[in-house]
N, C-alpha and C positions, 0 to 999 in steps of 0.2 A: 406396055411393060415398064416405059421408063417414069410414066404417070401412079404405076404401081409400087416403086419401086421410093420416088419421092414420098408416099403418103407413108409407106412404112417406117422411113427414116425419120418422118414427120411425127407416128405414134410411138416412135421409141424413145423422141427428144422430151415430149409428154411424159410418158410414163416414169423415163427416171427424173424430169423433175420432180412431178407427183412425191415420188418414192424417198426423193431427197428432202423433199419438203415436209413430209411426213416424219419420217429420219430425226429432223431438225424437232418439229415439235413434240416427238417422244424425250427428246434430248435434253429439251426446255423443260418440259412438264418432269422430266427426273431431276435435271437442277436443282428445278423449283420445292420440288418435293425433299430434296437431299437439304437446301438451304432452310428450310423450314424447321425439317429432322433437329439440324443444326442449333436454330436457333433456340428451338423446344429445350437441346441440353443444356445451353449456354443459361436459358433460365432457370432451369432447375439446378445447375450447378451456382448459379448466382441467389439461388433461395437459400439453399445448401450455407454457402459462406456464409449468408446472411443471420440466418439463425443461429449458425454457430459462432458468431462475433456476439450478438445479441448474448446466447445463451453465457459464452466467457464474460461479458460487463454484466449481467447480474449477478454469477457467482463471485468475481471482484468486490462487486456490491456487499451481497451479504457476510463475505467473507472481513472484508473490512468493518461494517457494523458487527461483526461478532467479538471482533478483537476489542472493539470497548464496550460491550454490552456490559452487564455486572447483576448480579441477583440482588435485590433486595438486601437480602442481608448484609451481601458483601459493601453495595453502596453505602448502606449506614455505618457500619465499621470503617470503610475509608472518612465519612465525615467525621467519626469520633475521633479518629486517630489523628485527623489537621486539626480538627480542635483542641486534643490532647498537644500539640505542636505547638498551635497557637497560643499555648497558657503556658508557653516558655519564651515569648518574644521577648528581648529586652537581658535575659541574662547573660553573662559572659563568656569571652570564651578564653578557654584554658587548653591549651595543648596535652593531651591525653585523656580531660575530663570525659566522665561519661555520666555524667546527673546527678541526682537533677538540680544542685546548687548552678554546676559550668559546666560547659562540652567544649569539646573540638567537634568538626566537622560529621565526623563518623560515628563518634560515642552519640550524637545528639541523634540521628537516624535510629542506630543499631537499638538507643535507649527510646525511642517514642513509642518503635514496632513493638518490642519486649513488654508493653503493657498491656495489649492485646493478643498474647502467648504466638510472636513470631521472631526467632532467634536468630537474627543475622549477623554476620560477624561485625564488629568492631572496630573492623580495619576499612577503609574506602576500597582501597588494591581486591581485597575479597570479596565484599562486598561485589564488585563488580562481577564477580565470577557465579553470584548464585540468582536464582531468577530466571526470566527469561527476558530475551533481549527487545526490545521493543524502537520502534522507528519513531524520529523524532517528531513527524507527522501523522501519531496513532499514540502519544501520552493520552495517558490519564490521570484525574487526582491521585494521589497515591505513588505514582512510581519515584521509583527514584534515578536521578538524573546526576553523570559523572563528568567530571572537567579536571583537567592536566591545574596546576597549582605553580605559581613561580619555580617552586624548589623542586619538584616532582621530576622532571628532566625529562616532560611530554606522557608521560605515564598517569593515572588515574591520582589528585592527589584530593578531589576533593569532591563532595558529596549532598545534596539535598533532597527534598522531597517535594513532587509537584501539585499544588495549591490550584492551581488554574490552569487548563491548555487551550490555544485557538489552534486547532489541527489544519484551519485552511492558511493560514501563515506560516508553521511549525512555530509560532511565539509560546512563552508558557511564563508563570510564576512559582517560583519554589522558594519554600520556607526551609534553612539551613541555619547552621552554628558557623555565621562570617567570623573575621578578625574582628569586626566591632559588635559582637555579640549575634547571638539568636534574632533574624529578622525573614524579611520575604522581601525578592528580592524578583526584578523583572529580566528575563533572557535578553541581555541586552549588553552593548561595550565591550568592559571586559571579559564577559562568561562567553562571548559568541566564537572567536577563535579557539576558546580553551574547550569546547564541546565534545564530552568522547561520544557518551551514549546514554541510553538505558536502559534498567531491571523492572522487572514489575515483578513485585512477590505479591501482591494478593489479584489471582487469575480471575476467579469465578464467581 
């Protein structure tokens, strides 16, 4: 009896290891399977991000080549219109003038646009207000670029049109009515603290 009595305690001490040990490797085999599950989302939630980073930097992309794209037509009329600009370097400038013997700053703008039937006002301050506004790193030939004036008292006092931009630097060149006459002129010295903004009146 007491020989019967040790084996049984002896197949009960088996049994639940077995059962434990079993226990154990369903335990693993669901970890493993849960850590897997896991991982499976983490990728596809990391695909997820990925394409939708991707997809925002090309819409950036084209979104910004659209901003200076220009049609045909419109790119030739901006080159006629620097040209028309250009075939006034060298004249004077006269405080109120608006052409095309002398300008001030604004009449020379308001008078270049005005030959290719685009009516902007006259004044720099207004000027500023019509258009659409553009970032200093997204000019193009044509727009027009604003800057505070000694006298101005940090306010719009004065005005050009841009001839050249490198958009990976924000640097440009614009052709204006300075104090020593009708010239072009590099972003640079003293234009660079006086910098407010710009318009672009010809979009498309």
């Amino acid at each position: 009896m007491k020989t019967l009595k040790i084996l049984f305690s002896t197949l009960l001490i088996a049994v639940t290891a077995f059962s434990a040990s079993a226990q154990s490797s369903k335990q693993s085999a669901s970890r493993r399977a849960h850590n897997a599950a896991h991982q499976e989302l983490l990728a596809g939630s990391k695909a997820r991000i990925d394409k939708s980073v991707i997809t925002d930097l090309v819409k950036d992309v084209i979104a910004r080549e659209n901003i200076n794209t220009l049609s045909s037509e419109s790119s030739k009329l901006i080159d006629d219109l620097l040209a028309e600009g250009r075939s006034h370097i060298g004249k004077r400038y006269v405080h109120g003038a608006k052409g095309p013997g002398a300008f001030d700053c604004s009449g020379f703008t308001s008078y270049v646009y005005k030959q290719f039937g685009y009516n902007i006002s006259p004044s720099s301050r207004a000027q500023y207000t019509e258009g659409t506004s553009v970032a200093r790193n997204e000019l193009r030939k044509g727009d027009l670029v604003f800057f505070t004036s000694r006298n101005s008292g940090g306010a719009v006092g004065h005005v050009g049109i841009v001839v050249s931009a490198d958009n990976e630097t924000g640097n440009f060149k614009f052709i204006h009515a300075s104090i020593r006459g009708v010239k072009i002129s590099d972003f640079e010295g003293y234009y660079v603290p006086r910098y407010i903004g710009a318009k672009r009146i010809i979009e498309k």
